[in-house]
C-alpha positions in Angstrom: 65.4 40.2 -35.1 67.3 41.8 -32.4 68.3 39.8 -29.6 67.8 42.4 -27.1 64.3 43.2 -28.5 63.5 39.7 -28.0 64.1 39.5 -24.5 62.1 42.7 -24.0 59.1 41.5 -26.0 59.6 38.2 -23.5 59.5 40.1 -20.7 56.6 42.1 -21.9 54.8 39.0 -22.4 55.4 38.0 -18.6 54.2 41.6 -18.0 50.7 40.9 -19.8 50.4 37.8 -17.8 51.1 39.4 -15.0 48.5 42.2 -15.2 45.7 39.9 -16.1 46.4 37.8 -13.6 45.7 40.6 -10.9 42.2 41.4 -12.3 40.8 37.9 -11.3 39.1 37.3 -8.5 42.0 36.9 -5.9 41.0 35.4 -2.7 44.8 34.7 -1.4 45.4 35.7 2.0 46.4 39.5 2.7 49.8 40.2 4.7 49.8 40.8 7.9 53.2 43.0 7.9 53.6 46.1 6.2 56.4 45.4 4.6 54.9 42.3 3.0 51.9 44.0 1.9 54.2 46.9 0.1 56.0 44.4 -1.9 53.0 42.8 -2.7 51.0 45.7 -3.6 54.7 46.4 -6.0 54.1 43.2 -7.5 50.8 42.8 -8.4 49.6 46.3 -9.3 47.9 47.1 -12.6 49.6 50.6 -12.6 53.3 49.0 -12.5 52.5 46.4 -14.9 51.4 49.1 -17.5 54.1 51.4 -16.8 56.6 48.3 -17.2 55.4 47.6 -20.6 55.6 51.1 -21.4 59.1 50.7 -20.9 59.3 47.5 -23.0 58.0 50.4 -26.0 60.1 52.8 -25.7 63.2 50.6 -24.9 62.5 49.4 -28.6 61.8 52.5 -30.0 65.6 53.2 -29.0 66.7 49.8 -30.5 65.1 51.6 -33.6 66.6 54.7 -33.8 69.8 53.0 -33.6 68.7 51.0 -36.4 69.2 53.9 -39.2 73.1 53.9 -38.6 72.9 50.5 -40.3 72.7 49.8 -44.4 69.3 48.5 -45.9 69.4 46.0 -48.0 66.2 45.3 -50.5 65.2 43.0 -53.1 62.3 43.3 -55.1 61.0 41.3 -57.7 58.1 41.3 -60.6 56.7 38.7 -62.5 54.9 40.4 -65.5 52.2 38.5 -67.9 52.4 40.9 -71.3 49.8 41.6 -74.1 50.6 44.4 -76.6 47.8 46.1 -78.6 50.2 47.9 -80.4 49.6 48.0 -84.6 52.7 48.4 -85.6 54.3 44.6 -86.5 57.4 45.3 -88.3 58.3 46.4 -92.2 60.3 45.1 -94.8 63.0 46.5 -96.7 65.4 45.5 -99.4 68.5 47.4 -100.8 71.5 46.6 -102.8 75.0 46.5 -102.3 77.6 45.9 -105.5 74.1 45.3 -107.4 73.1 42.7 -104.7 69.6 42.7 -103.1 69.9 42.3 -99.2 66.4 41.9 -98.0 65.9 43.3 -94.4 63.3 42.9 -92.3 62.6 44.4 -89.3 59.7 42.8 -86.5 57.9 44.7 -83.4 57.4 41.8 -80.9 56.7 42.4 -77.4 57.3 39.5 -75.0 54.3 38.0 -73.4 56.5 36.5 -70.3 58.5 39.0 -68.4 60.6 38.7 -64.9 62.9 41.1 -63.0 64.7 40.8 -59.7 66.7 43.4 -57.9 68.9 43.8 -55.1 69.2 47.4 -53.5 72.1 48.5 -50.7 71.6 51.9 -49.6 73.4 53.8 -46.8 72.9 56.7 -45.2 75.9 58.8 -44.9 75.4 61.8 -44.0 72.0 63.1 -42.2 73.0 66.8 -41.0 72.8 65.0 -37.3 69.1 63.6 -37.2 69.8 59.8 -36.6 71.9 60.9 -33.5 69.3 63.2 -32.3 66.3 60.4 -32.7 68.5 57.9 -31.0 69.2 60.9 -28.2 65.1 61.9 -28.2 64.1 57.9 -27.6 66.5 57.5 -25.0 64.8 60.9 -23.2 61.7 60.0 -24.0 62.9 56.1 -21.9 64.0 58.1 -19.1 60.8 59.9 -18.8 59.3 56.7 -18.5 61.2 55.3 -16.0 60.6 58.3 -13.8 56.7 57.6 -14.4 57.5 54.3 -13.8 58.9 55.1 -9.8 56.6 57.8 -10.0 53.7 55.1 -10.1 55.7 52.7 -7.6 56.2 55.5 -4.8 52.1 56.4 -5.5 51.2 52.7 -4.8 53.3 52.7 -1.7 51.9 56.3 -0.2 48.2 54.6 -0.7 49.0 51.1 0.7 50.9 53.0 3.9 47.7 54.8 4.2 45.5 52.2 3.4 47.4 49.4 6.0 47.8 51.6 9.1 44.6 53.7 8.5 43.3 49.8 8.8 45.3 49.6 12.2 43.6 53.1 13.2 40.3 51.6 12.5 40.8 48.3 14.7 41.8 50.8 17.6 38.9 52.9 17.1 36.6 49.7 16.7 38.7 48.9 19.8 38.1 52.2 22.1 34.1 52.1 21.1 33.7 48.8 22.6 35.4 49.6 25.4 33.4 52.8 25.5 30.2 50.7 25.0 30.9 48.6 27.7 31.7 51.3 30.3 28.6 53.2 29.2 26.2 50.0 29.4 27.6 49.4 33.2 26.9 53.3 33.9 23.5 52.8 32.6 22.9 49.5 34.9 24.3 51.5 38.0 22.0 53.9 37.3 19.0 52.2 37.0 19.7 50.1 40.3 20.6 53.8 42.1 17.5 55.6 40.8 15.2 52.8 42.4 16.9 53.0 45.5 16.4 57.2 44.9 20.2 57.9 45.1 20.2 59.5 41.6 17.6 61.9 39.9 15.7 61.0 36.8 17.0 63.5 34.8 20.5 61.6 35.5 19.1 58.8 34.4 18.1 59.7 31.3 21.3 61.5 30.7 23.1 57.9 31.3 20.8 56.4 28.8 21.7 59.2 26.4 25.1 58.5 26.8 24.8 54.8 26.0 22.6 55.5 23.0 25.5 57.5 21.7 28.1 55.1 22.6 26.3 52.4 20.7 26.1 54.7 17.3 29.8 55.4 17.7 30.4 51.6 18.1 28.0 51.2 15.0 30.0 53.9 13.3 33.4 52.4 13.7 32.5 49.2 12.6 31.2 50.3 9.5 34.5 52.4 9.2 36.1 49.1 10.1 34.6 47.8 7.0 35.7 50.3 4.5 39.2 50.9 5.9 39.7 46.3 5.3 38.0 47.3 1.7 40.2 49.9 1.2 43.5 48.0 2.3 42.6 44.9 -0.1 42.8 47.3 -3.0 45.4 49.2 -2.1 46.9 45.5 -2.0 45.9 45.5 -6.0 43.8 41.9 -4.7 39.9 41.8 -5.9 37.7 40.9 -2.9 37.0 37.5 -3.2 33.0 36.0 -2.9 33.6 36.4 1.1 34.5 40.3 0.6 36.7 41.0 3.2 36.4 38.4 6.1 39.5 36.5 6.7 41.6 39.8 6.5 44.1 39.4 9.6 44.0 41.7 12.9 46.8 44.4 11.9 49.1 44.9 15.2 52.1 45.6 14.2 54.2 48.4 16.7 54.7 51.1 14.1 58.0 51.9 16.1 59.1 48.7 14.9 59.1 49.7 11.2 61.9 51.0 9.5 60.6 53.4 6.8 64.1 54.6 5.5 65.6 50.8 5.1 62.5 49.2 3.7 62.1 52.0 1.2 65.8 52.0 0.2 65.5 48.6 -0.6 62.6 49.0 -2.7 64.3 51.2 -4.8 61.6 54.2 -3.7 63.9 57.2 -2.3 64.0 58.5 -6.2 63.2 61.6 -7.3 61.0 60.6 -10.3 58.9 64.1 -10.6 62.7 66.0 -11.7 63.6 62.9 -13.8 60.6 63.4 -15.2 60.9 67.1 -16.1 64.9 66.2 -17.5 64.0 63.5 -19.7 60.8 66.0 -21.3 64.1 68.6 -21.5 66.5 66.5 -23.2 63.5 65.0 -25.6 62.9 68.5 -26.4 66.5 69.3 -26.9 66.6 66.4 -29.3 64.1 67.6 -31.1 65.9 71.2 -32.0 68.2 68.8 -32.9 66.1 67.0 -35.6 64.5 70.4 -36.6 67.9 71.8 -37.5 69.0 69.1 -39.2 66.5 70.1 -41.7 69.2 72.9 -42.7 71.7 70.1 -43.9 71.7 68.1 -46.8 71.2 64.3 -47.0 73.9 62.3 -48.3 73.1 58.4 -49.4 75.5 55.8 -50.7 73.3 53.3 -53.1 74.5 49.8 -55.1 72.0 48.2 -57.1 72.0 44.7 -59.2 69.3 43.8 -61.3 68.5 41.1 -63.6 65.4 40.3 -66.3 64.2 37.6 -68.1 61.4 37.4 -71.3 59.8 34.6 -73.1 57.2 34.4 -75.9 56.4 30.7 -74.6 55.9 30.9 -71.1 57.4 31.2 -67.5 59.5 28.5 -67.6 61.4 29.6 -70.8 61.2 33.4 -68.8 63.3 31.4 -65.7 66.0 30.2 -68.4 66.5 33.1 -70.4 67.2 35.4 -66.7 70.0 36.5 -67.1 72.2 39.9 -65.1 70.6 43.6 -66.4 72.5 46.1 -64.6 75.0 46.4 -62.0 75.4 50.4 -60.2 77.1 52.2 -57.7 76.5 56.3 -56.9 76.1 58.6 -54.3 72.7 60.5 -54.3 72.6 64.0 -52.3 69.4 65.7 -51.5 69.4 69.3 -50.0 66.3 70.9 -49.5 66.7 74.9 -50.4 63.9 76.3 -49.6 60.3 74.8 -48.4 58.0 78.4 -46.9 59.8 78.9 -44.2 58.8 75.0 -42.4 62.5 74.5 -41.2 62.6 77.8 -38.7 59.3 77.3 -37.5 59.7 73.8 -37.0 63.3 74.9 -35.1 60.4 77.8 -33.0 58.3 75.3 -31.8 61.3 72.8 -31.0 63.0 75.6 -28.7 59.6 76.9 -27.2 58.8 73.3 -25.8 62.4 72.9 -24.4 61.7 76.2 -22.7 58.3 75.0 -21.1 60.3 72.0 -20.1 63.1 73.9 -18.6 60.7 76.2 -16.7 58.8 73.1 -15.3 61.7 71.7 -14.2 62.2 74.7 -11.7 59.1 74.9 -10.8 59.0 71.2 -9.7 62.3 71.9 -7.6 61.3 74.6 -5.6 57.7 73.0 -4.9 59.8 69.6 -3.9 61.7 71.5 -1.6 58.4 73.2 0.2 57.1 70.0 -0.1 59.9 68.6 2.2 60.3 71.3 4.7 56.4 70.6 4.8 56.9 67.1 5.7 59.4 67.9 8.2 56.9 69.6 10.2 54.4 66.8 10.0 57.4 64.7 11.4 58.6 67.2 14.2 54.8 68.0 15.3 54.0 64.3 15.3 56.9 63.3 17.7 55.3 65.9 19.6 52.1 64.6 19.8 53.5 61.1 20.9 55.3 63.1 23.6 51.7 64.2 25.3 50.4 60.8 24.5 52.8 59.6 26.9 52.0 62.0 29.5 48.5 61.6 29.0 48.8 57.4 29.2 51.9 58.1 32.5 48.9 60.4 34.0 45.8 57.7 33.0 48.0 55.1 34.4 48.7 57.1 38.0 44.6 57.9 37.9 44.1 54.6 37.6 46.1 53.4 41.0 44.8 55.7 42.8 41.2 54.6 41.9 42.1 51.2 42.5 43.3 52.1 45.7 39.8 54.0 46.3 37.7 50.8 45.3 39.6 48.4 47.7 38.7 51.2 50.9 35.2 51.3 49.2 35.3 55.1 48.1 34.3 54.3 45.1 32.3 51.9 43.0 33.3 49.3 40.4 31.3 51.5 38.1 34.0 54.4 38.9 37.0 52.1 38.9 35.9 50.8 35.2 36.0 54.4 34.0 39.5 55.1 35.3 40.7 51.6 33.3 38.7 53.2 30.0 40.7 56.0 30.7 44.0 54.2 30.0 42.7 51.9 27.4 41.5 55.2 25.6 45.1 57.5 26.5 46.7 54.0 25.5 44.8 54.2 21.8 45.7 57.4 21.6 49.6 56.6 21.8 49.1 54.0 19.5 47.2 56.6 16.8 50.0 59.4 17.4 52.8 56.5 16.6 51.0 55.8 13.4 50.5 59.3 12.6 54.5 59.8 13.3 54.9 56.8 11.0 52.5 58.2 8.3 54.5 61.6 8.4 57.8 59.8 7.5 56.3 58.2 4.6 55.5 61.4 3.0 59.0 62.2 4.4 61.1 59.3 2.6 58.8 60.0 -0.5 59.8 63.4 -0.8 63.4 63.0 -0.7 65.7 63.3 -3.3 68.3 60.7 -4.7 70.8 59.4 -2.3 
């Protein structure tokens, strides 16, 4: 067997291991950096593991094709047990020569013991162009796996970035409802103690307790969203919850201006543009194909050596193995050349060309929608920077509230009540940097993903 096909079916092996392993149970600690968690995720997903072995297929689908450039060789062989129900037993017949009787007898006799062997060389001279254009169409149809292959790869990484830093929004907004929840419980207190003293109306009152009825539904609300958003990253992970579901997950605090999108991805091999490839490789199957189809047109031209040898006994197989003995020894050339068939050869050449067509006219398409696609994700970019830009002003402005409250509180202008919401304040225009960083970060993943080859 091919040594090359070897390795691949060894590394396909690894492959199978590999995917079966990630179905278990997997209760392994998740990664607290994002790039750690992509390269897991790149690792251990199902997807790549499939799209691998895919791969492994039609790598030896090529080894295959190139197989038919090479002679077969066959031997056959036949070991026969004979009984004749034929009549006719022989005759006898004299005659004379000079006046001399020559008896002559003549016997039918069928052996009941019969062997053959045969060794058969054929080689296929001539095919019109079909081998090359099978070896051409498996090597396409390879390539068009590959591109699925980083297809799949840049998929897993789109839905882990969204799946670890929407976990990182969650913890904020887990974050900011506590806070919230806090503030609005010593509201509520202040109130109480201001309405028996009959500083503050009832109706105020009740609009304080209203406010810390909805602060503790949005605190209940983002820790359920807490909840889904850790679920959601352990998958994206490829990892199956383990028996304690998602507890243990670390807190996720990682500065997304500390990530480098471009470099990580670049070394992950994930700045390809797989949805072209894609289209090519369906192109140049299809152009292989034509190629195969007109083929038809030519003849076939084979170069064939055969040795042969027999052996017969009336007694049994072992007098059969000593009588064997050489038959036949031939060389030729054998030419076939289909003339006519209905017509199948130029519709089979129709349908060839119509498919490369399709695939030609996809492969436009796909441009032109990945170039919308990145002037799209340009936007997102610019109008994200923009939105950390206010979330600065908005924390620089939170920030110069907050001293000035501070300042009010230590002349006793204001209550502690009053100074707590001017620190919410920054804790909540602090969040919100935070969020518009990971939402600038987020924009130049789709941003990396959409571009094109280096």
């Amino acid at each position: 067997m091919n040594r090359r096909l070897l390795t691949s079916l060894a590394a396909g092996g690894l492959l199978v291991a590999a995917a079966v392993a990630s179905g278990a149970v997997i209760e392994q600690p998740a990664p607290a950096s994002f790039e750690d968690a992509l390269r897991l995720a790149l690792s251990i997903r199902d997807e790549v593991a499939m799209e691998s072995l895919n791969l492994v297929r039609l790598q030896a689908r090529v080894e295959e094709a190139r197989g038919a450039f090479f002679p077969s060789l066959d031997l056959s062989s036949q070991l026969q047990r004979v009984r004749s129900y034929d009549d006719f037993s022989g005759l006898d017949i004299n005659g004379k020569f000079n006046n001399v009787s020559i008896p002559i007898q003549v016997k039918s006799t069928t052996p009941g013991y019969q062997a053959g062997g045969a060794l058969e060389l054929s080689y296929r001279v001539y095919s019109g162009g079909a081998r090359t254009a099978r070896v051409d169409e498996a090597r396409a149809e390879k390539t068009q796996a590959q591109a699925r292959h980083d297809s799949t790869r840049k998929k897993i990484a789109q839905e882990l970035s969204a799946a670890y830093w929407g976990l990182q929004k969650a913890q904020l907004t887990m974050q900011r409802a506590d806070h919230r929840l806090l503030q609005a419980r010593a509201e509520s207190e202040e109130s109480a103690v201001r309405l028996q003293k009959r500083l503050l109306a009832l109706v105020e009152r009740e609009a304080k307790l209203l406010e810390l009825q909805k602060a503790d539904i949005e605190q209940r609300g983002a820790a359920r969203a807490l909840r889904d958003a850790q679920l959601r990253y352990v998958l994206s992970l490829g990892m199956t919850p383990g028996r304690q579901g998602t507890a243990g997950l670390p807190h996720l605090s990682e500065p997304p201006a500390s990530i480098g999108i471009e470099r990580i991805f670049g070394e992950l091999n994930l700045i390809q543009d797989s949805e072209s490839m894609t289209a090519q490789g369906e192109m140049d199957a299809a152009k292989a194909r034509i190629g195969q189809a007109q083929a038809d047109y030519r003849p076939l031209v084979d170069l064939v050596a055969r040795y042969s040898g027999t052996g017969r006994a009336d007694s049994g197989y072992g007098r059969v193995y000593d009588e064997f003995g050489r038959e036949r020894a031939s060389v030729g050339i054998q030419l076939r050349w289909n003339i006519f068939d209905g017509g199948q050869k130029d519709q089979r050449v129709v349908q060839a060309v119509a498919v490369y067509e399709q695939a030609r006219i996809r492969l436009d398409k796909i441009q032109r929608d990945q170039e919308i696609e990145r002037q799209n994700a340009l936007s997102k970019v610019s109008e994200a920077q923009e939105a950390i830009t206010v979330a600065h002003a908005q924390l620089a402005l939170a920030k110069t509230q907050l001293r000035i409250a501070e300042v009010r509180h230590a002349s006793q202008a204001i209550s502690s009540t009053q100074l707590g919401a001017a620190r919410l304040a920054v804790s909540d225009a602090d969040i919100g940097l935070a969020m518009a960083e990971i939402d600038h970060l987020l924009a130049q993943v789709v941003l990396q993903l959409a571009r094109r080859n280096p």
